[in-house]
Backbone as a printed PyTorch tensor [residue, N CA C, xyz], in Angstrom:
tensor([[[ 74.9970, 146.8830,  82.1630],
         [ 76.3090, 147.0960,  81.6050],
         [ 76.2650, 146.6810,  80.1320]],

        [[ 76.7840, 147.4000,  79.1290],
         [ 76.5650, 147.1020,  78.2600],
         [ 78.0200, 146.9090,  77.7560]],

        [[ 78.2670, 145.8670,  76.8990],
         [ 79.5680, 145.2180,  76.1950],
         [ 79.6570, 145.4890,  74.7470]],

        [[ 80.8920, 145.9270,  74.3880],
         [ 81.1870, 146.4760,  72.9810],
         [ 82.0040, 144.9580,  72.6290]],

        [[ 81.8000, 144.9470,  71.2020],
         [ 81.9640, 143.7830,  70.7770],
         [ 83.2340, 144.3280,  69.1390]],

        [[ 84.2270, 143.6620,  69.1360],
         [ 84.9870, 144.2200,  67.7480],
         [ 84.6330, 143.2670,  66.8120]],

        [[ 84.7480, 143.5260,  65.7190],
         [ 84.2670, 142.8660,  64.4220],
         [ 85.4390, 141.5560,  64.5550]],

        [[ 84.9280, 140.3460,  63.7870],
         [ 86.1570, 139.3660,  63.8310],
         [ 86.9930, 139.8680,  62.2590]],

        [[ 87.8590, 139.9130,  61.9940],
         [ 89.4050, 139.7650,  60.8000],
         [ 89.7660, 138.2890,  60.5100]],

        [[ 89.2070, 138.3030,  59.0280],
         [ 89.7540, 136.5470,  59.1060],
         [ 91.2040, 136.5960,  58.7470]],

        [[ 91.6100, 135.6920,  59.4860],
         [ 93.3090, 135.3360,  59.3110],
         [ 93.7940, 134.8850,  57.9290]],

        [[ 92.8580, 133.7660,  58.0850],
         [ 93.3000, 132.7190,  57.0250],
         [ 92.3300, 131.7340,  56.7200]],

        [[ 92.3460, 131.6530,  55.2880],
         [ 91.2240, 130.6800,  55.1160],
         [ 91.9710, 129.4340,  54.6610]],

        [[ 91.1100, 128.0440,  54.9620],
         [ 91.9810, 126.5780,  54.7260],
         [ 90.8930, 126.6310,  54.0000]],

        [[ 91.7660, 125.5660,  52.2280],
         [ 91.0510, 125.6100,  51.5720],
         [ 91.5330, 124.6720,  50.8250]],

        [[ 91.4320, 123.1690,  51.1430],
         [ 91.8970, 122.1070,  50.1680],
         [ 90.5120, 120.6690,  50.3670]],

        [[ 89.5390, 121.0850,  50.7030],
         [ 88.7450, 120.2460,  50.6900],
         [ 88.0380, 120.6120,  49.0680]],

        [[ 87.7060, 119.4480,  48.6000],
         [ 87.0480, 119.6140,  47.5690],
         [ 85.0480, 119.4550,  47.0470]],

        [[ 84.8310, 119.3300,  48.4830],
         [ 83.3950, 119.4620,  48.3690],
         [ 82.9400, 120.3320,  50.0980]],

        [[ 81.4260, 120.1880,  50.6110],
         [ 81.2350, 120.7590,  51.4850],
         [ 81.9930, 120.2160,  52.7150]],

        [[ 81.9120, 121.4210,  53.7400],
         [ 83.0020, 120.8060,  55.5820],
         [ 81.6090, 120.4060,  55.5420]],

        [[ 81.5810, 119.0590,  56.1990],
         [ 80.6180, 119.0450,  57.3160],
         [ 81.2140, 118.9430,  58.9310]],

        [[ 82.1590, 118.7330,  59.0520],
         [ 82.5210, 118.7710,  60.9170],
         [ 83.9580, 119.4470,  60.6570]],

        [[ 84.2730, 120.2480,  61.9920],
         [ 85.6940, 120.9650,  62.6470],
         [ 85.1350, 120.5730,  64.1320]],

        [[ 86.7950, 120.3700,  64.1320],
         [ 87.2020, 120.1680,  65.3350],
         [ 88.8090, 119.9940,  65.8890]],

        [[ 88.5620, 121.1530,  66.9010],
         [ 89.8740, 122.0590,  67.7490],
         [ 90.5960, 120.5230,  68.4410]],

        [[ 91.8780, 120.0290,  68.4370],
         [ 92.4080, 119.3500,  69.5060],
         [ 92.5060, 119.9810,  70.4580]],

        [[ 92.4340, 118.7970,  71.8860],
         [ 92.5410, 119.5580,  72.9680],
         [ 93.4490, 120.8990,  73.9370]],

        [[ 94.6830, 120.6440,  72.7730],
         [ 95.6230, 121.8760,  73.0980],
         [ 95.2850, 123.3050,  72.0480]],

        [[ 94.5520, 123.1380,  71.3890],
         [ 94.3810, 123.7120,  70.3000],
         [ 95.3630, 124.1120,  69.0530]],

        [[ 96.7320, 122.8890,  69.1650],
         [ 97.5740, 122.8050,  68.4880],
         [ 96.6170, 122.7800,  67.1210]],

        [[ 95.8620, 122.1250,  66.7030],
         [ 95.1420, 121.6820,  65.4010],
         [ 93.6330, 121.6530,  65.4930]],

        [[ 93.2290, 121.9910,  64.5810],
         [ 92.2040, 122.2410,  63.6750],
         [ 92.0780, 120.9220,  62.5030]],

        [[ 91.0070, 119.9970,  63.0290],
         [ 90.6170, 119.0770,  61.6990],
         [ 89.2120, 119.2850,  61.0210]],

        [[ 89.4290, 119.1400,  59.8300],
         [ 88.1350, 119.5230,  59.0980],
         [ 87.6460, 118.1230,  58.4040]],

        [[ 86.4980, 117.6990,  58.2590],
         [ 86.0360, 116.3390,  57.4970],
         [ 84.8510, 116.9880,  56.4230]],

        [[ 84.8010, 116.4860,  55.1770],
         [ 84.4430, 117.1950,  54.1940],
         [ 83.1920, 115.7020,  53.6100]],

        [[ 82.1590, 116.1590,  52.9570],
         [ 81.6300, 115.1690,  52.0260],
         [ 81.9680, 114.1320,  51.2600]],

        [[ 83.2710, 114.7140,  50.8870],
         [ 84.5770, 114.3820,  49.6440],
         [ 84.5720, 112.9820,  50.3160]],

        [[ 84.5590, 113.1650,  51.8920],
         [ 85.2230, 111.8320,  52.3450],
         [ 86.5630, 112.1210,  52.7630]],

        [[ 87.1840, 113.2660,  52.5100],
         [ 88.1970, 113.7920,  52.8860],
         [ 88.6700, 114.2770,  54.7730]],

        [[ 89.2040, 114.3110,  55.7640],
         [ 90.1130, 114.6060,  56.7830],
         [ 91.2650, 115.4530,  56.5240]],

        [[ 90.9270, 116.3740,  57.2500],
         [ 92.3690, 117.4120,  56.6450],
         [ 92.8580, 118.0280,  58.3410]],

        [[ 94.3710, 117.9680,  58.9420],
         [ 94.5840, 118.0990,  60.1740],
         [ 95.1290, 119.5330,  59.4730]],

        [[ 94.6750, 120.7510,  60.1300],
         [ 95.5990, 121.9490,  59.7740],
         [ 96.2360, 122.3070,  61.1770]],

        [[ 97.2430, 122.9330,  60.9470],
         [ 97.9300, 123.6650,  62.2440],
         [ 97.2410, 125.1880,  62.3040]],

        [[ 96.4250, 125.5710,  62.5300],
         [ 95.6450, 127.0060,  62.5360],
         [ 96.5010, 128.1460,  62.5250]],

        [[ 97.0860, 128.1660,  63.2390],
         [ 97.9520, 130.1450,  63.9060],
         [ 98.7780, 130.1230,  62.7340]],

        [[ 99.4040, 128.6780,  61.7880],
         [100.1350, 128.8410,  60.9530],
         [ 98.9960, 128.8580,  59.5380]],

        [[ 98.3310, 127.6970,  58.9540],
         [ 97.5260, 127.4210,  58.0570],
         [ 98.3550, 126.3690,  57.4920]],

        [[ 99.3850, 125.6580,  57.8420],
         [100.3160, 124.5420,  57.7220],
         [ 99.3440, 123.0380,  57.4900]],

        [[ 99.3920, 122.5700,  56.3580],
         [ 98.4030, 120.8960,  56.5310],
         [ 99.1410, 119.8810,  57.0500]],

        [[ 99.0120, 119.4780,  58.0490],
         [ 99.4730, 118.5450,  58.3840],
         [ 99.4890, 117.0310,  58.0770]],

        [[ 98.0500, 116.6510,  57.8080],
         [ 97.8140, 115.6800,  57.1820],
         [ 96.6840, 115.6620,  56.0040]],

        [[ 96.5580, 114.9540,  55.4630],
         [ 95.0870, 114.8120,  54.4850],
         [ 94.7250, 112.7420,  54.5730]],

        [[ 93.8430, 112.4770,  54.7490],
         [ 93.3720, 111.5840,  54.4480],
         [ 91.7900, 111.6870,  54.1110]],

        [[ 91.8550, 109.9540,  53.0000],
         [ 90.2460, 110.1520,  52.5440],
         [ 89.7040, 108.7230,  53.0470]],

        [[ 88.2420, 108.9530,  53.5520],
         [ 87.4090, 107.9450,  54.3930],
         [ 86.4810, 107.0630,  52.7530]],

        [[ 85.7970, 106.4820,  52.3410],
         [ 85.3710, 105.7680,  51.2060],
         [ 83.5690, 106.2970,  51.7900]],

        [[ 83.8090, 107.1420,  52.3080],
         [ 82.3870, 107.9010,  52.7320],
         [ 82.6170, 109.4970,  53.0270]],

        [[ 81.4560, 110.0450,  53.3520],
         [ 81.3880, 111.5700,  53.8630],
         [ 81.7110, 111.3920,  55.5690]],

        [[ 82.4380, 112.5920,  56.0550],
         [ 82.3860, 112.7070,  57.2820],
         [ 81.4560, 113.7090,  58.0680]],

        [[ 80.6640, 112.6630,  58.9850],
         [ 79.9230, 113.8860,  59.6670],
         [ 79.5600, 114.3250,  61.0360]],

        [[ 81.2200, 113.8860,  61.8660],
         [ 81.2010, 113.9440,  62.8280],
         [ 83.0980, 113.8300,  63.3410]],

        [[ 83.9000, 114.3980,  64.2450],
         [ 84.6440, 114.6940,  64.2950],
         [ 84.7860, 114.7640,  65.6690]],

        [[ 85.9820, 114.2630,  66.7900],
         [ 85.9670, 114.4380,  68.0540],
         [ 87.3360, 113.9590,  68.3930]],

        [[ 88.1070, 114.5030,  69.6360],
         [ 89.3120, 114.2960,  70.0140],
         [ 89.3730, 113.4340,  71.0180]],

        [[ 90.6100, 112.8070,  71.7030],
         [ 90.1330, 112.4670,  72.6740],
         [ 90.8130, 113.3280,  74.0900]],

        [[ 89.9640, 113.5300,  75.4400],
         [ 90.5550, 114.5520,  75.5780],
         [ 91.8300, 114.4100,  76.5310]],

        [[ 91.8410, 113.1520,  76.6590],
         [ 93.5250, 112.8980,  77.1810],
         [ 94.5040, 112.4820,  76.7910]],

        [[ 94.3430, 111.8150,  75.3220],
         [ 95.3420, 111.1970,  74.4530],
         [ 95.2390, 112.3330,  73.1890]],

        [[ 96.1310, 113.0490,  73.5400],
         [ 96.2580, 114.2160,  72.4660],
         [ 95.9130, 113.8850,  70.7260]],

        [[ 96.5520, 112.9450,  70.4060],
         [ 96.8340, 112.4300,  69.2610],
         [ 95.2510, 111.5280,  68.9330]],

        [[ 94.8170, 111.3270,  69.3260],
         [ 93.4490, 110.5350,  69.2840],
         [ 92.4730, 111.0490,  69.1130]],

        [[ 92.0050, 110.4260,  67.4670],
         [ 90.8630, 111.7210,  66.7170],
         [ 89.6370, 110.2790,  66.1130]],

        [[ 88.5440, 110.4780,  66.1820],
         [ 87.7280, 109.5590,  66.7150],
         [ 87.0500, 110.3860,  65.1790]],

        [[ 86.5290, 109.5570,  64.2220],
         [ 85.8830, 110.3880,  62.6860],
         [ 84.8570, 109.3380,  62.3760]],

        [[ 83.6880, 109.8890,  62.3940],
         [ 82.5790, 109.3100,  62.0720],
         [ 81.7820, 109.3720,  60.7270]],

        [[ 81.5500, 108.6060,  60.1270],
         [ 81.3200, 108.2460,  58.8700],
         [ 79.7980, 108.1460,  58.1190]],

        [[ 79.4990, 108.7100,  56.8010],
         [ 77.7180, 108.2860,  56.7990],
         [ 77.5780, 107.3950,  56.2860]],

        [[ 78.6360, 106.6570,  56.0030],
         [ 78.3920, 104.8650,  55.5170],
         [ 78.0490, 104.1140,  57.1540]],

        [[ 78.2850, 104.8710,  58.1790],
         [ 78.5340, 104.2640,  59.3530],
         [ 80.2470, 103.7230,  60.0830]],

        [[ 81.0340, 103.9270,  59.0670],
         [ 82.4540, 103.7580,  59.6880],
         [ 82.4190, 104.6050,  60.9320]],

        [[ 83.3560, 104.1440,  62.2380],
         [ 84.0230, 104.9000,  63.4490],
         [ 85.4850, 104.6380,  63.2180]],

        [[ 85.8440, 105.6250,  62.3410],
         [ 87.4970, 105.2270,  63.0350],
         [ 87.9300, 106.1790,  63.8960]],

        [[ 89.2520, 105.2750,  64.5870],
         [ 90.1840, 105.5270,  65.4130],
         [ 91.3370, 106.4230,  64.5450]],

        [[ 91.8010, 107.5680,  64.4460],
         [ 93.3970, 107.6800,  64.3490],
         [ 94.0990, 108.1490,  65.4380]],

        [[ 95.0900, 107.5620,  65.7720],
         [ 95.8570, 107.5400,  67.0220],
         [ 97.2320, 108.2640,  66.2350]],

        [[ 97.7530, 108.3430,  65.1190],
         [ 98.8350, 108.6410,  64.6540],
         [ 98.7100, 108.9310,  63.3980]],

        [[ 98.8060, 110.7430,  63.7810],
         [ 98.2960, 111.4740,  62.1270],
         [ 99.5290, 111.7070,  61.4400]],

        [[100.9050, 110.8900,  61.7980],
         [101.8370, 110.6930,  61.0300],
         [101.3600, 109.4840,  59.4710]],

        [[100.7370, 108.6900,  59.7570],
         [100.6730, 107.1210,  58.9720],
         [ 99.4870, 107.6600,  58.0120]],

        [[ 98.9600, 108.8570,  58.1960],
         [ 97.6090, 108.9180,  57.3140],
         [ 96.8670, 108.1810,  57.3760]],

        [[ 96.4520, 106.7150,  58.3840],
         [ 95.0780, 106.0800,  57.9740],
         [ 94.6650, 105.9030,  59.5180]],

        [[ 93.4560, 105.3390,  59.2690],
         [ 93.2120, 105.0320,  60.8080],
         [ 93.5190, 103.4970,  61.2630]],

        [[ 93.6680, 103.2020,  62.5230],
         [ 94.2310, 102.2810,  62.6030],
         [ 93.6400, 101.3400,  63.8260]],

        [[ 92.2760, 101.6570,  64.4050],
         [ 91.2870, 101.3440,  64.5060],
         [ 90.0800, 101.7700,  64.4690]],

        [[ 88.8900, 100.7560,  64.5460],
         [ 87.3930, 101.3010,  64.5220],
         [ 86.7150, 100.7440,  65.6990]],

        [[ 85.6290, 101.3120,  66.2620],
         [ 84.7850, 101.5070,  66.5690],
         [ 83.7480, 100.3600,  66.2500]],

        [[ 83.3300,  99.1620,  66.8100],
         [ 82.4580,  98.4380,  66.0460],
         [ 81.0560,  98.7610,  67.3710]],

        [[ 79.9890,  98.9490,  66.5780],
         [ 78.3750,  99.6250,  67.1510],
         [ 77.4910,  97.7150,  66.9720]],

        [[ 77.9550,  97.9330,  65.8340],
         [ 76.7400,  96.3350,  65.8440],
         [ 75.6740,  97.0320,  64.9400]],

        [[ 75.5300,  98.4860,  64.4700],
         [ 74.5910,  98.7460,  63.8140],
         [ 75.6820,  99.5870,  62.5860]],

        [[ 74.8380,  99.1220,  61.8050],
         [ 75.8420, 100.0350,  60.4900],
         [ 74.2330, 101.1730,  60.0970]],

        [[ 74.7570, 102.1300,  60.0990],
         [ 73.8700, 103.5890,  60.0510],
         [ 75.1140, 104.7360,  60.4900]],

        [[ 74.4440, 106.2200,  59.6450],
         [ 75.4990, 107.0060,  60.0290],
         [ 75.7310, 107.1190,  61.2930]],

        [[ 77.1110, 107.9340,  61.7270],
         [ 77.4840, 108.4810,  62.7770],
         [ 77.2940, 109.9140,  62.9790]],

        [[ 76.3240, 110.2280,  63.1600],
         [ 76.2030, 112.0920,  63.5600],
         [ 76.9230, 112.6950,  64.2960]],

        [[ 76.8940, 112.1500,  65.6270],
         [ 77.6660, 113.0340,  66.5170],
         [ 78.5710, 111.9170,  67.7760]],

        [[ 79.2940, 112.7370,  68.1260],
         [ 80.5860, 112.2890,  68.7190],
         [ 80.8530, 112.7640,  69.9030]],

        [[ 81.1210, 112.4690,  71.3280],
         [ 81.5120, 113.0930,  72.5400],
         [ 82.5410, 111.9690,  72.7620]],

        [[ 83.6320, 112.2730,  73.9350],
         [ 84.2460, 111.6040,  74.6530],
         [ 84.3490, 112.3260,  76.3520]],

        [[ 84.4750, 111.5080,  77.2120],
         [ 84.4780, 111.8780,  78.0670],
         [ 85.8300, 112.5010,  78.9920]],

        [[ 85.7310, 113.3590,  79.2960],
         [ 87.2740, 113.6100,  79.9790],
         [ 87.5410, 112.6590,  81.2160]],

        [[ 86.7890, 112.3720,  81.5810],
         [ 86.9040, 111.7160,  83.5700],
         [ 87.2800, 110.0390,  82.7370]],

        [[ 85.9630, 109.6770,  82.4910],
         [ 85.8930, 108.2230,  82.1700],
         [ 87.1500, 107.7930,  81.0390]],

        [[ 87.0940, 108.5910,  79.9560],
         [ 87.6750, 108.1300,  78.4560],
         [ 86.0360, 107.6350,  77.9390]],

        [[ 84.8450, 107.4910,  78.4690],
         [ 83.7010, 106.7870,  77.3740],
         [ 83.6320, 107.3180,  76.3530]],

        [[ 83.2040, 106.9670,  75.2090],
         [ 82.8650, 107.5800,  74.2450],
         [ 81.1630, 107.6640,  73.5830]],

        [[ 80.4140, 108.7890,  73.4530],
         [ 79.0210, 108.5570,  73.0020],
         [ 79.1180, 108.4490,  71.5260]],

        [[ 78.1990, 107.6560,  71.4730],
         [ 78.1700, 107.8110,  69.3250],
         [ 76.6180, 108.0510,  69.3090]],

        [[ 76.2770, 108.8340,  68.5420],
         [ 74.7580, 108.8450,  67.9300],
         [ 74.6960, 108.0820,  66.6010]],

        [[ 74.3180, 107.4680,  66.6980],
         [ 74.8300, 106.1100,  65.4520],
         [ 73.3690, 105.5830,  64.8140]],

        [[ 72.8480, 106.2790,  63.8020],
         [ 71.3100, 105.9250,  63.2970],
         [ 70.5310, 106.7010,  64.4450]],

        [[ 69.5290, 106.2050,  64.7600],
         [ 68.6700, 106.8340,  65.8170],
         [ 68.9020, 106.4630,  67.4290]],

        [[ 69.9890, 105.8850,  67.5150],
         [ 70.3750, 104.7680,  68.8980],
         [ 71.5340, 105.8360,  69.5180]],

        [[ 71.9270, 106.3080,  70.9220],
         [ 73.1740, 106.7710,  71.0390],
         [ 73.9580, 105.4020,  71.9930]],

        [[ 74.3720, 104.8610,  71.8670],
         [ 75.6790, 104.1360,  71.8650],
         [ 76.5570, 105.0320,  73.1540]],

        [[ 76.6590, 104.3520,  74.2650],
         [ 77.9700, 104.2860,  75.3940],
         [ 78.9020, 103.3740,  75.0600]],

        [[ 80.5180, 103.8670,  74.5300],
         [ 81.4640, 102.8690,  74.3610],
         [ 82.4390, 103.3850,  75.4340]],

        [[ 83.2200, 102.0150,  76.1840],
         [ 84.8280, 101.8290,  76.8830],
         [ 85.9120, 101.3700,  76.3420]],

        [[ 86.7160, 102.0160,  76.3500],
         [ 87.7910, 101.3940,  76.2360],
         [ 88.0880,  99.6180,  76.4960]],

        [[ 88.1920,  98.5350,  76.4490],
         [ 88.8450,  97.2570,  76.3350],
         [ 89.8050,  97.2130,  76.5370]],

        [[ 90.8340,  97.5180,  75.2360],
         [ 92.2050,  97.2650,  75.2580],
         [ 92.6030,  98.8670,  74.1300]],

        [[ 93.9510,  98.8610,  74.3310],
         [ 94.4410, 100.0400,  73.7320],
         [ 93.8760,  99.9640,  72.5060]],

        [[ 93.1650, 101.1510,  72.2260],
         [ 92.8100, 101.3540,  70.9110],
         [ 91.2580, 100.7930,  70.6190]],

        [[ 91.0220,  99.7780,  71.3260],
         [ 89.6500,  99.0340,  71.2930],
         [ 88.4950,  99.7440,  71.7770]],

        [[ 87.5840, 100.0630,  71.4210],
         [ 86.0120, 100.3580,  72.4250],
         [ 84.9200,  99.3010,  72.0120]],

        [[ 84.5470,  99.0380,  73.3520],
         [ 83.1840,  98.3590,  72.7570],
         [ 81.7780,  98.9270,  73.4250]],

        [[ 80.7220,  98.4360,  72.7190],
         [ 79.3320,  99.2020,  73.3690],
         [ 78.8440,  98.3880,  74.4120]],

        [[ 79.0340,  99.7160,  75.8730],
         [ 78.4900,  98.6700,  77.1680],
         [ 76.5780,  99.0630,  77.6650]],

        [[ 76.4290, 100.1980,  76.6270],
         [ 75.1460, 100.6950,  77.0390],
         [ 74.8600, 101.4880,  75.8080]],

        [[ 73.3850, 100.8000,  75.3990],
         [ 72.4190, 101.3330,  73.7920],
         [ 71.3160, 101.9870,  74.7060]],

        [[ 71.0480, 103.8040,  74.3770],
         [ 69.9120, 104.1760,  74.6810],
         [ 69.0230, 104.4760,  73.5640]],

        [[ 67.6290, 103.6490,  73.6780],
         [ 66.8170, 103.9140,  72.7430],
         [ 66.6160, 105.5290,  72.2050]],

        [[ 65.9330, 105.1950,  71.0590],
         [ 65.4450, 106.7250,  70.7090],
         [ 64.1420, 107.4640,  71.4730]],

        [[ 63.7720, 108.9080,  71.5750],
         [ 63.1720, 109.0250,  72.0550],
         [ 61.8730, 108.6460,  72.0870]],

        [[ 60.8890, 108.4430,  72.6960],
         [ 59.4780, 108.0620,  72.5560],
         [ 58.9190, 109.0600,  71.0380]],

        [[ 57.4030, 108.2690,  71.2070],
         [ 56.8550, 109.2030,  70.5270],
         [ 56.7470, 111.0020,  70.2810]],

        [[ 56.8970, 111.4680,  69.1410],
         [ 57.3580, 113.4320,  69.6560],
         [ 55.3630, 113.6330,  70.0360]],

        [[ 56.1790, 114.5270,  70.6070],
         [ 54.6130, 115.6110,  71.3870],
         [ 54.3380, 116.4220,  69.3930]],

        [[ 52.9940, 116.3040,  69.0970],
         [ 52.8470, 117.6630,  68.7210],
         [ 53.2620, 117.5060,  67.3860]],

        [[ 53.5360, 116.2410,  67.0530],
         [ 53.1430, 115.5680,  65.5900],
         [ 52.1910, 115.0930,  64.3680]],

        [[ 52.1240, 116.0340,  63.5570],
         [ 50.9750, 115.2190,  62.2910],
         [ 51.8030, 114.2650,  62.0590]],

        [[ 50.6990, 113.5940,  61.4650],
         [ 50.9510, 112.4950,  60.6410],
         [ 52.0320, 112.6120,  59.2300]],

        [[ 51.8750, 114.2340,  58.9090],
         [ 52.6940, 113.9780,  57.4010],
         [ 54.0480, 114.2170,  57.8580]],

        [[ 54.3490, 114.3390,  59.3440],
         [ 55.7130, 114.7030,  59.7580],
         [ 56.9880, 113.7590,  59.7310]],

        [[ 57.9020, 113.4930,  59.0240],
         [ 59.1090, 112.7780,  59.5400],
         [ 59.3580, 111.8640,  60.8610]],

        [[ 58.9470, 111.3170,  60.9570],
         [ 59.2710, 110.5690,  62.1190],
         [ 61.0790, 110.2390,  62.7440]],

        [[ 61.7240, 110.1380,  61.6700],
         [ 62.6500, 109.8410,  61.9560],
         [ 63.1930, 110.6360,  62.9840]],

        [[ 64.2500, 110.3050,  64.0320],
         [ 64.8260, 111.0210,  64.9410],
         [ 66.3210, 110.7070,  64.6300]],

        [[ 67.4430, 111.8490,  65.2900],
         [ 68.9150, 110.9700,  64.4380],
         [ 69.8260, 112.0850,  65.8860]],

        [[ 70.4620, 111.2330,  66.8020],
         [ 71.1130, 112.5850,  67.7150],
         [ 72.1380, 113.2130,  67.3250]],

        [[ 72.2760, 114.3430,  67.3540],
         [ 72.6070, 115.6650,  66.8340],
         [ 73.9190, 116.2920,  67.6050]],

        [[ 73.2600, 116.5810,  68.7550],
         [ 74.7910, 116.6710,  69.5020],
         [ 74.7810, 115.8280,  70.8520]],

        [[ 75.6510, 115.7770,  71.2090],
         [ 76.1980, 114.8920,  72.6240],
         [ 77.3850, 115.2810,  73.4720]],

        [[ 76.8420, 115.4030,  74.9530],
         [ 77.7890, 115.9780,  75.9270],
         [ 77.8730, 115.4200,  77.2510]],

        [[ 78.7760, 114.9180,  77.9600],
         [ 79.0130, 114.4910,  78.9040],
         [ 78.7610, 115.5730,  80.0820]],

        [[ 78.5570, 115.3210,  81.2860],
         [ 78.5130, 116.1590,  82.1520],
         [ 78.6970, 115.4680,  83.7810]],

        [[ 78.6630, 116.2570,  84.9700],
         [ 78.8870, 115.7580,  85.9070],
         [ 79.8980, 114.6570,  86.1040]],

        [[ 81.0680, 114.8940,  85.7620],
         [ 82.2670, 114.2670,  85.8310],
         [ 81.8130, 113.0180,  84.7300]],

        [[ 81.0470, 112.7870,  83.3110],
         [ 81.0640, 111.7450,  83.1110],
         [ 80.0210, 110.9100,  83.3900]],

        [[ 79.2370, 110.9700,  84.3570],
         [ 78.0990, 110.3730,  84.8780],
         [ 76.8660, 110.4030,  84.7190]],

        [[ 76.7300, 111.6720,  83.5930],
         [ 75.0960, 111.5440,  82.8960],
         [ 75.5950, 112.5700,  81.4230]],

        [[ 74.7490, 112.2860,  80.3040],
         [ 74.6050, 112.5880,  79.1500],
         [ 74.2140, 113.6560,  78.3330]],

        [[ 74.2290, 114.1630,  78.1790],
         [ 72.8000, 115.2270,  77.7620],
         [ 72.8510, 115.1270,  76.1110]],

        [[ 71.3590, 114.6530,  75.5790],
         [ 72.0040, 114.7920,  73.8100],
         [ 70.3200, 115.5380,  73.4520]],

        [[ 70.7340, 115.9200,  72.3560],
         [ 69.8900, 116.3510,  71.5550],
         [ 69.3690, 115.5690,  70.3750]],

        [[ 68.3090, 115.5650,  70.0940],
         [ 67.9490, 115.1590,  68.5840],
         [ 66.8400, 116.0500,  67.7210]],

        [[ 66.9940, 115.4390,  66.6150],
         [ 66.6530, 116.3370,  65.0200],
         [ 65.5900, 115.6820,  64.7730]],

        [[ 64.5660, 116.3380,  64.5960],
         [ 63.2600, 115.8140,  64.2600],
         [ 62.4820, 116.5250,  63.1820]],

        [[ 62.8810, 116.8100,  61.7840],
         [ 61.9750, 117.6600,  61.0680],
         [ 62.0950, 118.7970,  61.3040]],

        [[ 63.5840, 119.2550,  61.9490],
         [ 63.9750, 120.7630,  62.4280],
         [ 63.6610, 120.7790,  63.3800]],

        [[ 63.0980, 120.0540,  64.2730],
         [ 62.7470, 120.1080,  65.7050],
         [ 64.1500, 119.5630,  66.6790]],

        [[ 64.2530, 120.3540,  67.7350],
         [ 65.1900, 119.6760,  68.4990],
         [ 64.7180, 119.0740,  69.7950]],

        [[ 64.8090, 118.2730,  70.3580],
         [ 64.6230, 117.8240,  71.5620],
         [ 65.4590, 117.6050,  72.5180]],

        [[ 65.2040, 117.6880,  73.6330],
         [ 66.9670, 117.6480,  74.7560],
         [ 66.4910, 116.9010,  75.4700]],

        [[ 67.7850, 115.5680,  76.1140],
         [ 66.9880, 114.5450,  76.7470],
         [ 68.4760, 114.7660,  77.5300]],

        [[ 68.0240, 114.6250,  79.2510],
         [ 69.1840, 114.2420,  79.9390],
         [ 68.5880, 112.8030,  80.0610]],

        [[ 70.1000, 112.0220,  79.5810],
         [ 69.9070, 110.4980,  79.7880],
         [ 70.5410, 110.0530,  81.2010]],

        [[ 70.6250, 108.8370,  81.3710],
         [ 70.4640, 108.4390,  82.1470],
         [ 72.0020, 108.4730,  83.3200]],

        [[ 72.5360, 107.9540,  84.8310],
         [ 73.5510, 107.8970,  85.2440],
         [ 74.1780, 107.1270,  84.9560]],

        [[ 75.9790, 106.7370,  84.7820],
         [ 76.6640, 105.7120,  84.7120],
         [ 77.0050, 105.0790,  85.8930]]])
């Protein structure tokens, strides 16, 4: 069977960041569209309209972006100074908690869990399992190392590893992330909760 495909029509372009996007990301109703820029900039748009809802700026680049997926209002922005903030209320423009890892290194990538509320951070080369505590609070109850040695490495290759993306699966109960190796990707299902 073969499928015909129509060209996409752009609607509308958002255009108040002043350096490169590095992360978008849809809230869970798909009321909004947030974009995080190099600038250090956060911009909440309302999409179907192109309406800004908010703008705030981080004292770093953003390069990671995630909702949470049962507290509508709860936008989780990861930082390459290493900041995690919390904004719970994109009325006040700032965030109004963070995320403390114990390691200061960027934040790449971002999951939350729908079942649990956990949150993954890829935070330097380490991905980080955080819980909730108290409203607004997470702390880290489980650090998974980076991967072993890569298969299939010279010596003049990058060593560094940094995880890339991150996804919950099986209600919450195992991981799946990727990491960046010199353009290489690797996929690791981690471990059960």
């Amino acid at each position: 069977m073969r499928r015909t495909f129509s060209l996409f029509t752009a609607e509308r372009t958002l255009e108040d960041q002043t350096a490169s996007v590095t992360a978008l990301a849809f809230s869970p109703t798909g009321k909004y569209l947030v974009s995080g820029s190099d600038d250090g900039s956060i911009i909440v748009w309302e999409p179907l309209t192109g309406t800004l809802q908010c703008r705030t700026v981080f004292k770093s680049g953003i390069l990671s972006l995630t909702w949470h997926p049962a507290k509508l209002n709860h936008l989780f922005v990861g930082c390459q100074n290493g900041t995690l903030a919390i904004m719970d209320d994109l009325k006040t423009k700032e965030s109004c908690n963070s995320v403390l890892t114990g390691v200061k290194a960027s934040i790449f990538a971002l999951a939350v869990d729908e079942y649990s509320g956990n949150l993954s951070i890829a935070v330097g080369s380490e991905i980080h399992i955080a819980k909730e505590v108290s409203e607004g609070k997470y702390a880290t109850f489980k650090i998974l190392p980076p991967p072993c040695k890569l298969l299939n490495a010279t010596q003049q290759t990058d060593q560094k590893v940094r995880g890339q993306s991150l996804a919950f699966k099986d209600m919450g109960s195992k991981l799946v992330a990727t990491y960046l190796c010199h353009g290489v990707v690797y996929v690791l299902f981690c471990c059960t909760f």
